[in-house]
TORRO-522960 format. One record per residue (C-alpha): x, y, z; residue in three letters. Coordinates in Angstrom, 1 decimal, decimal comma. Last residue first. Layout:
<migu><X>X</X><Y>Y</Y><Z>Z</Z><code>ALA</code></migu>
...
This chain:
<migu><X>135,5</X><Y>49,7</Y><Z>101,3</Z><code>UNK</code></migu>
<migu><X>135,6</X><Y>46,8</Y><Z>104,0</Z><code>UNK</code></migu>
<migu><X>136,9</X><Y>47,1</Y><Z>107,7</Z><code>UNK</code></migu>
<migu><X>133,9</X><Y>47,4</Y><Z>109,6</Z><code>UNK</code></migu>
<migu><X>130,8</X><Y>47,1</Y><Z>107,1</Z><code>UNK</code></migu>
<migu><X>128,6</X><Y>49,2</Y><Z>105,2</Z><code>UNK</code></migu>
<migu><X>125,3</X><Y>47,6</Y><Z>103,2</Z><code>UNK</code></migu>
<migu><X>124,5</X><Y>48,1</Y><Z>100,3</Z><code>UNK</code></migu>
<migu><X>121,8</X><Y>50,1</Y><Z>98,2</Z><code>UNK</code></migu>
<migu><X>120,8</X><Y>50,2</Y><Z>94,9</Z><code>UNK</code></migu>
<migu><X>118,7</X><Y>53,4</Y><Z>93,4</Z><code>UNK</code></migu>
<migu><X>121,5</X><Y>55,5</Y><Z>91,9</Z><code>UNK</code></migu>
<migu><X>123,8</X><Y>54,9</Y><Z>94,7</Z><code>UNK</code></migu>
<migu><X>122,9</X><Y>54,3</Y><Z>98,9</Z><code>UNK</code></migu>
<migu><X>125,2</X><Y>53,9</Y><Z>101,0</Z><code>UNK</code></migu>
<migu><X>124,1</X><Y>52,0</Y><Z>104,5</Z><code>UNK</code></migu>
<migu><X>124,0</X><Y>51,7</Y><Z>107,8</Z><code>UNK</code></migu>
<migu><X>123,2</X><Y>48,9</Y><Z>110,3</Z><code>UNK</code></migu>
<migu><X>126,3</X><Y>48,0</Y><Z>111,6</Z><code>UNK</code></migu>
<migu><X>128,9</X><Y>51,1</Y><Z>110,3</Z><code>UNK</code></migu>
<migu><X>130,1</X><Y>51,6</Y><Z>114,4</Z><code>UNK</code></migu>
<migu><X>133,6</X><Y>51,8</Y><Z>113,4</Z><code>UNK</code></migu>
<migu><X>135,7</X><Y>52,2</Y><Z>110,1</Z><code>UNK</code></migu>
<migu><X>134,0</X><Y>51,9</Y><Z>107,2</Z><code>UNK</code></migu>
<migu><X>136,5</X><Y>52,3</Y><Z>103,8</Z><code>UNK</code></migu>
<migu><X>134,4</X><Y>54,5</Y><Z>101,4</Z><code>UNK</code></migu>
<migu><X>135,9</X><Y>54,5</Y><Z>97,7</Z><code>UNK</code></migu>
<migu><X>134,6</X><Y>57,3</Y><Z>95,8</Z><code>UNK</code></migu>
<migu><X>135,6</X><Y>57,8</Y><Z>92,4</Z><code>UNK</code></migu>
<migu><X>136,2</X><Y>60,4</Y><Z>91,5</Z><code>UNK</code></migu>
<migu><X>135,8</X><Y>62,8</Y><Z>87,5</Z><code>UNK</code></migu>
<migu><X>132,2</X><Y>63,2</Y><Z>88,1</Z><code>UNK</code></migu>
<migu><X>132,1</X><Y>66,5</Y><Z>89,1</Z><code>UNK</code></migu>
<migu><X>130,9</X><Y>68,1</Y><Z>92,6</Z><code>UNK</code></migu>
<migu><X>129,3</X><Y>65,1</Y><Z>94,0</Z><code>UNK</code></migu>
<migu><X>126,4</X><Y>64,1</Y><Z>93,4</Z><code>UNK</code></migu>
<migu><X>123,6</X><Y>64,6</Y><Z>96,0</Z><code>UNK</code></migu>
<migu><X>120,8</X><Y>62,0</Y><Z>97,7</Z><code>UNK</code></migu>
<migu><X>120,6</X><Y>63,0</Y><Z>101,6</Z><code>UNK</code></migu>
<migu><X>122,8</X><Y>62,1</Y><Z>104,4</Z><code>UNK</code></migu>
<migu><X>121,2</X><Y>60,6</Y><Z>107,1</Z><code>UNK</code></migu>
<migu><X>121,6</X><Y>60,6</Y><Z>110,4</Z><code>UNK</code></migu>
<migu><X>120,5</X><Y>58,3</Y><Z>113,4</Z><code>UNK</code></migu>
<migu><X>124,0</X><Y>57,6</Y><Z>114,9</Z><code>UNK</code></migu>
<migu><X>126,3</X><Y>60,3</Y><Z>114,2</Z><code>UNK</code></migu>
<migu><X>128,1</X><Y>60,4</Y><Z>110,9</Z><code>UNK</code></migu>
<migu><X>132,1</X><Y>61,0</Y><Z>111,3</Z><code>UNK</code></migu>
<migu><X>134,3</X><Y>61,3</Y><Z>107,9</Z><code>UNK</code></migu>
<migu><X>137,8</X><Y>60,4</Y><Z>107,3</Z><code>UNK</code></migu>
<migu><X>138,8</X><Y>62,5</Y><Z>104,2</Z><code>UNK</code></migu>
<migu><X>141,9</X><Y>61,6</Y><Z>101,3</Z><code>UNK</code></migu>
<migu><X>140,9</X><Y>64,1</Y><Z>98,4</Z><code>UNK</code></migu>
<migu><X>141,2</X><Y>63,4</Y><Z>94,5</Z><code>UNK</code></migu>
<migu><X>139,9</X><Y>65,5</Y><Z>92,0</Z><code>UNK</code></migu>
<migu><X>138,4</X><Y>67,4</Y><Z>95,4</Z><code>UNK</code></migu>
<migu><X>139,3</X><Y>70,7</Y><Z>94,2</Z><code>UNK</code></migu>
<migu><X>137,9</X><Y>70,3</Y><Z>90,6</Z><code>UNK</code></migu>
<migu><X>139,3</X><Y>70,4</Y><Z>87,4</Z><code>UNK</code></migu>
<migu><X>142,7</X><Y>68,4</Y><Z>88,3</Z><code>UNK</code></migu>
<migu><X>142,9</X><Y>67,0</Y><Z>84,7</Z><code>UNK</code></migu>
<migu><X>143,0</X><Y>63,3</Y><Z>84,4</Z><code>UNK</code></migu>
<migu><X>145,1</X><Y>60,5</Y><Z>85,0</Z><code>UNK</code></migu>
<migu><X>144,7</X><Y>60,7</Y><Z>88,8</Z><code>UNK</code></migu>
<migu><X>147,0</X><Y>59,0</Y><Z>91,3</Z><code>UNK</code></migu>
<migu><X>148,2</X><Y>61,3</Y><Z>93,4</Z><code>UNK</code></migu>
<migu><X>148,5</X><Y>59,4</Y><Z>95,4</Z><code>UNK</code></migu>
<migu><X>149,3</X><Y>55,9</Y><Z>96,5</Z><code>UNK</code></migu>
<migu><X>152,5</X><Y>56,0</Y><Z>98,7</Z><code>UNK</code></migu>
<migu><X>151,0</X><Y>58,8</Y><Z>100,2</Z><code>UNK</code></migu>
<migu><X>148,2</X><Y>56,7</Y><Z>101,5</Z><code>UNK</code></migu>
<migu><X>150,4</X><Y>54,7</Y><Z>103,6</Z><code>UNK</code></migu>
<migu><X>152,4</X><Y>57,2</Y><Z>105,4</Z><code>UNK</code></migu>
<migu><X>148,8</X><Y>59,3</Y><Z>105,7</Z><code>UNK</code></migu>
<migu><X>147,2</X><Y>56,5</Y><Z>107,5</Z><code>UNK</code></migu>
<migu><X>150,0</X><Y>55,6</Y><Z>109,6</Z><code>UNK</code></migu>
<migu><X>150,2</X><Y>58,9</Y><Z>110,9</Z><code>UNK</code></migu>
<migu><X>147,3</X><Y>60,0</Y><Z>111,7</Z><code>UNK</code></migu>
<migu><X>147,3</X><Y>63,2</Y><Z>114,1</Z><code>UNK</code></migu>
<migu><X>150,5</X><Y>64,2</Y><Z>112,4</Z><code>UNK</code></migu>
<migu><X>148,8</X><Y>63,9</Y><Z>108,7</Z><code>UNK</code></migu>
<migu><X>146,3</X><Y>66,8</Y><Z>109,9</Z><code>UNK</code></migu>
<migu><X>149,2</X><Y>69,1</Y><Z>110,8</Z><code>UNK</code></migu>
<migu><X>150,5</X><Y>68,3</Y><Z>107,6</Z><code>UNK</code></migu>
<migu><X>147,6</X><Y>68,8</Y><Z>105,4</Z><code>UNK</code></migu>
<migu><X>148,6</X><Y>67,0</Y><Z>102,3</Z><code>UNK</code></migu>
<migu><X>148,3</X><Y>69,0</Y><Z>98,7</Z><code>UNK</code></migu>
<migu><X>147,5</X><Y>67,7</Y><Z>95,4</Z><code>UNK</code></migu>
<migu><X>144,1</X><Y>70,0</Y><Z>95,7</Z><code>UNK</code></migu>
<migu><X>143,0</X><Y>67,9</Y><Z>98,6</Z><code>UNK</code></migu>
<migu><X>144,6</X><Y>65,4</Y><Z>101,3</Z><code>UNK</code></migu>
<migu><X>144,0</X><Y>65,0</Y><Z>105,1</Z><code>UNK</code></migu>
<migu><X>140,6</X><Y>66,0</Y><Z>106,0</Z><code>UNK</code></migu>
<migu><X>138,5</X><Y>65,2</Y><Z>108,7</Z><code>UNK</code></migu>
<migu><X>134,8</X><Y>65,7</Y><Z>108,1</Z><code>UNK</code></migu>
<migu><X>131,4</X><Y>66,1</Y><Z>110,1</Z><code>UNK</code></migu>
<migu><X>128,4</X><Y>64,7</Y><Z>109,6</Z><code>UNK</code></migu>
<migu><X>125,9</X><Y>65,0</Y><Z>112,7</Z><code>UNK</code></migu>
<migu><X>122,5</X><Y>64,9</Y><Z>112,7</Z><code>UNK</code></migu>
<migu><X>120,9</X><Y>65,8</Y><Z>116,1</Z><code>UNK</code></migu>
<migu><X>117,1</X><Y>64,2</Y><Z>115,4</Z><code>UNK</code></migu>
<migu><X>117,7</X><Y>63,0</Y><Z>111,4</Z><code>UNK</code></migu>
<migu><X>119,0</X><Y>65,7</Y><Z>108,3</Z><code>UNK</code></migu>
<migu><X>122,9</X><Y>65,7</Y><Z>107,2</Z><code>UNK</code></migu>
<migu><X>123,3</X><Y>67,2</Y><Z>103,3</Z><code>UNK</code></migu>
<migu><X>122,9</X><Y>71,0</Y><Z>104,4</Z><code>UNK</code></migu>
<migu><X>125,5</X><Y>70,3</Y><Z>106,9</Z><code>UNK</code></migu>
<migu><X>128,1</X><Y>69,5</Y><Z>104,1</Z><code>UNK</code></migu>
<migu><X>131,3</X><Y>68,3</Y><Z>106,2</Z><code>UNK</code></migu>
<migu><X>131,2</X><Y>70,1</Y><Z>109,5</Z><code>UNK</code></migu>
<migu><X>134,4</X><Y>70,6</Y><Z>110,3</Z><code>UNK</code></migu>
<migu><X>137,6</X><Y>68,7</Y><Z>111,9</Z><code>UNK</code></migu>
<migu><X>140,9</X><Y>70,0</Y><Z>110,7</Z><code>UNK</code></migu>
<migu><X>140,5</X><Y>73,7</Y><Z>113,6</Z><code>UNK</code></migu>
<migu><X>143,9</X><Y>72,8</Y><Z>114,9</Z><code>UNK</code></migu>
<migu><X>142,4</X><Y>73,3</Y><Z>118,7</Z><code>UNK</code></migu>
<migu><X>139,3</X><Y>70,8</Y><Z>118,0</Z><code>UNK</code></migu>
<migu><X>141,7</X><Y>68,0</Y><Z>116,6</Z><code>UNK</code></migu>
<migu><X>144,7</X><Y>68,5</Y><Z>119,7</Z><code>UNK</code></migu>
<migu><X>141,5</X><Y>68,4</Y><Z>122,3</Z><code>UNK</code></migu>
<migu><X>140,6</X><Y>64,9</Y><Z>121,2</Z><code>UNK</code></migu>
<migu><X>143,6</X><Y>63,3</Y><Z>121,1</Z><code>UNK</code></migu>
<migu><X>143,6</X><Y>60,4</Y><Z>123,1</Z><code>UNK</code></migu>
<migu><X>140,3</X><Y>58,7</Y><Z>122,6</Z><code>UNK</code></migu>
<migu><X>139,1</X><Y>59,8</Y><Z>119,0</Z><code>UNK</code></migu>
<migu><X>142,4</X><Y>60,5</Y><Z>117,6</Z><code>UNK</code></migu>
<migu><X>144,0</X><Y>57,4</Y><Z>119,0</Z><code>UNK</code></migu>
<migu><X>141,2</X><Y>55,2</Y><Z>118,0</Z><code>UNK</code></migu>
<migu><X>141,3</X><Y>56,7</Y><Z>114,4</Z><code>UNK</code></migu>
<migu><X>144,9</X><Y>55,3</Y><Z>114,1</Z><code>UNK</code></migu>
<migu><X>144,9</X><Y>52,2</Y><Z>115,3</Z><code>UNK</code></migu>
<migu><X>142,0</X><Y>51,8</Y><Z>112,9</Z><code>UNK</code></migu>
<migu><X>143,6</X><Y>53,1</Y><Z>109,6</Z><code>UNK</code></migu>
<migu><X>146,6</X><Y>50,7</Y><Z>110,6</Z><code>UNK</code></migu>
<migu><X>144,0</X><Y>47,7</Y><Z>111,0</Z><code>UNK</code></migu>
<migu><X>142,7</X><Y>48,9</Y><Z>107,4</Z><code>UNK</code></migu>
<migu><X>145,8</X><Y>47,6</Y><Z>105,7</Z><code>UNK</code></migu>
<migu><X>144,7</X><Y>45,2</Y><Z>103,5</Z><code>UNK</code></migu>
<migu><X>141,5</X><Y>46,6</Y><Z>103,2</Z><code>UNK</code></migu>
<migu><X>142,7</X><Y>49,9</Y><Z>101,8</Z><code>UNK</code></migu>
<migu><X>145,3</X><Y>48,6</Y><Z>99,3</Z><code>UNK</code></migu>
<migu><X>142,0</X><Y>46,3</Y><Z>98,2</Z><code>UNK</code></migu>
<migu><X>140,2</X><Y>50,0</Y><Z>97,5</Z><code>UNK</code></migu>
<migu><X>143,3</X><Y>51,2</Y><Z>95,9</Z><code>UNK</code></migu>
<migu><X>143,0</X><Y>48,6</Y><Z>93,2</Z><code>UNK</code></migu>
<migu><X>140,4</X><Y>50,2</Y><Z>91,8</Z><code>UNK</code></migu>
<migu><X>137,3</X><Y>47,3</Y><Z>91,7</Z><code>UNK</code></migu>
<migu><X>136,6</X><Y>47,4</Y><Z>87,4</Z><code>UNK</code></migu>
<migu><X>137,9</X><Y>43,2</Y><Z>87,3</Z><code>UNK</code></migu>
<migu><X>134,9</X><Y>42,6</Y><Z>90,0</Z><code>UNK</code></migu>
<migu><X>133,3</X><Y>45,8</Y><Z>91,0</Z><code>UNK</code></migu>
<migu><X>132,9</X><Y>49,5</Y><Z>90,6</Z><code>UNK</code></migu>
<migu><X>129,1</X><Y>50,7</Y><Z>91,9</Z><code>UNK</code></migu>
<migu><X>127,1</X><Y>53,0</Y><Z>90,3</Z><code>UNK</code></migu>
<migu><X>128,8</X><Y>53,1</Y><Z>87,4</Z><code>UNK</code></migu>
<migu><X>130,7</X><Y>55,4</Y><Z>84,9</Z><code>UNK</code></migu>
<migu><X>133,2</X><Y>55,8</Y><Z>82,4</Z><code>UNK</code></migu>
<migu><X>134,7</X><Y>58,6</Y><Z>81,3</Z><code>UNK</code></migu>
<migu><X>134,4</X><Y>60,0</Y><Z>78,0</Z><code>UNK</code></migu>
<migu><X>132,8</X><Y>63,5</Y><Z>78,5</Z><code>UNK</code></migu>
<migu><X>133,7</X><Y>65,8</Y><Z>81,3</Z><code>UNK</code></migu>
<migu><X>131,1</X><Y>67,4</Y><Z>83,8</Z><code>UNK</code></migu>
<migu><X>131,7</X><Y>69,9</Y><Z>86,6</Z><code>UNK</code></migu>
<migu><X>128,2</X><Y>70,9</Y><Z>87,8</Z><code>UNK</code></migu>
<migu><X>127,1</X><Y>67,4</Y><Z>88,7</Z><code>UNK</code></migu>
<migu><X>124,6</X><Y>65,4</Y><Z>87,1</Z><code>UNK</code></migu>
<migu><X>124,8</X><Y>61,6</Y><Z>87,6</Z><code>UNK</code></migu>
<migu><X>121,2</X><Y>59,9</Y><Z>88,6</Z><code>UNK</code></migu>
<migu><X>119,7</X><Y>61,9</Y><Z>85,8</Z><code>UNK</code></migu>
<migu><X>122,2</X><Y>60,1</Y><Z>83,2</Z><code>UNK</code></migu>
<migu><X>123,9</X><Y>60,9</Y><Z>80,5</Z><code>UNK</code></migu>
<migu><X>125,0</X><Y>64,4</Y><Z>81,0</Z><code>UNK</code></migu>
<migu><X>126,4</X><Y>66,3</Y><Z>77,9</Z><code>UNK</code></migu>
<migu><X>125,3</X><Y>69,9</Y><Z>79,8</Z><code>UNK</code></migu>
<migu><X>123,4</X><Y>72,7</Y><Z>77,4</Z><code>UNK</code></migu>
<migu><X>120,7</X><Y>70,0</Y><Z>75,7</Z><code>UNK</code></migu>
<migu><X>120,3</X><Y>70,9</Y><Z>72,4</Z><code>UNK</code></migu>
<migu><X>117,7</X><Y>72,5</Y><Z>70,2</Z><code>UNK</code></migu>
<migu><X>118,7</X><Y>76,2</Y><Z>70,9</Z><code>UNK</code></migu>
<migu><X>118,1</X><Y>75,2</Y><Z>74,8</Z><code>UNK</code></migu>
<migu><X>116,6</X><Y>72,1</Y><Z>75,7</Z><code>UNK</code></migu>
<migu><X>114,7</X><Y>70,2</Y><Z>78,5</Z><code>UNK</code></migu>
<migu><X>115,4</X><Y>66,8</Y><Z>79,4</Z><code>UNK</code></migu>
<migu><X>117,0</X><Y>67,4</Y><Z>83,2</Z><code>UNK</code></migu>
<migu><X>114,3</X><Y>69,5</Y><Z>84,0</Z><code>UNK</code></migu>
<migu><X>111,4</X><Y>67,8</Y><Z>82,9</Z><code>UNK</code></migu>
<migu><X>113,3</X><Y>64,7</Y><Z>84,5</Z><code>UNK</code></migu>
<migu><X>113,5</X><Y>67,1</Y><Z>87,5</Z><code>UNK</code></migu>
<migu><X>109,7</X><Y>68,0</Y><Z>87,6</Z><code>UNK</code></migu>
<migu><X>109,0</X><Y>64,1</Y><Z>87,5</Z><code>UNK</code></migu>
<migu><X>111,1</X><Y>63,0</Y><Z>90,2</Z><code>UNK</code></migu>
<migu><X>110,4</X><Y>65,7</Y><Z>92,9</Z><code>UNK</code></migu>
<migu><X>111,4</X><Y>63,6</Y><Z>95,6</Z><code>UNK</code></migu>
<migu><X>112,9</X><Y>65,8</Y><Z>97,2</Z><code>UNK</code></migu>
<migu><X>116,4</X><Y>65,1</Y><Z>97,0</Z><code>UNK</code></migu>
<migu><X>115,9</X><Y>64,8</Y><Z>93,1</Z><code>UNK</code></migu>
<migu><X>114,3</X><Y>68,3</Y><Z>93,0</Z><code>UNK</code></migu>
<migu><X>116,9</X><Y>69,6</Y><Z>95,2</Z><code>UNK</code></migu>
<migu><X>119,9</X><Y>68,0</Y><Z>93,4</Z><code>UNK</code></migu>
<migu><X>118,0</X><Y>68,9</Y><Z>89,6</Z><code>UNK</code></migu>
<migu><X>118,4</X><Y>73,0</Y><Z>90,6</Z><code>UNK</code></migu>
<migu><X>122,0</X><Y>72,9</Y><Z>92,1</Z><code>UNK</code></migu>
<migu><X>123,1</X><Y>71,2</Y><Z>88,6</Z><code>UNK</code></migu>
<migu><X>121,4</X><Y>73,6</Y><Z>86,8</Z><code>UNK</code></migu>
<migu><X>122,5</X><Y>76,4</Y><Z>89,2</Z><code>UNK</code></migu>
<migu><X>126,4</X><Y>75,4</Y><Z>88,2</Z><code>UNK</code></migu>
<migu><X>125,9</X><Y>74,4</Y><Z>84,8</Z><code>UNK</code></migu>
């Protein structure tokens, strides 16, 4: 499943729509070896049953995502103290990496990642650098109501995209998340793209 999957994300991010749907159709001993239903969803780790869609609105919306909103001015106070006044703490604890630099393309591409939460386990040092955020977000998870089979089940991340990438097409490791994106700063003009629709990110909305 692994190199499968690996094998239809370059095709797709490539444009290479015909050889993946070959791909992504072809069977072995008269069956298809992963239950995917969908090109547009095909990661390694795959479990049957759950629903899925490219975006979750109206009565579907997770009702984190209006937790978020409601108190994204904490989330802010808190990124504008990492970014302007601590600075030298982030680099020297080693928390922020690149996120998936094979993903990021554009002149100077930048996508790097600051995480808080993975593997049902906070980062502490990380949580001291935002502490609102991770006060109010550990009042929410764990949440999931499914088997941890994957590291990132459910992961708490701030992420930083320079001005002028872009992060090509990819699924995600499995499709047990869901990913709810809260923009921060500086999203005017961007967007998030999801099995062919695309929307538009904002300040302050997930």
């Amino acid at each position: 499943p692994y190199h499968l999957a690996n094998a239809l994300a370059i095709l797709k991010a490539s444009g290479e729509t015909k050889a993946a749907q070959d791909l992504f159709d072809e069977e072995w001993r008269g069956r298809k070896p992963i239950a995917w239903t969908s090109i547009k969803q095909t990661p390694a780790v795959y479990i049957e049953g759950l629903a899925h869609r490219p975006f979750w609105d109206g009565a579907a919306r997770p009702r984190i995502a209006t937790f978020l909103e409601e108190h994204k001015a904490a989330v802010m106070e808190d990124l504008h103290e990492l970014l302007e006044k601590r600075r030298r703490a982030l680099r020297a604890s080693g928390t922020q990496v690149p996120a998936y630099p094979n993903l990021v393309e554009g002149q100077g591409g930048v996508w790097d990642m600051f995480q808080l939460y993975n593997s049902r386990r906070w980062d502490e040092d990380a949580c001291e650098l935002v502490p609102r955020t991770s006060a109010l977000l550990r009042t929410q998870l764990p949440s999931a109501d499914v088997p941890y089979i994957h590291y990132n089940t459910e992961e708490v991340v701030m992420f930083l995209l320079s001005p002028g990438s872009r992060v090509r097409l990819h699924n995600g490791g499995s499709n047990v998340p869901i990913n709810l994106s809260l923009g921060l700063s500086g999203c005017e003009g961007s967007y998030l793209e999801v099995a062919g629709e695309q929307r538009p990110f904002a300040d302050g909305q997930v």
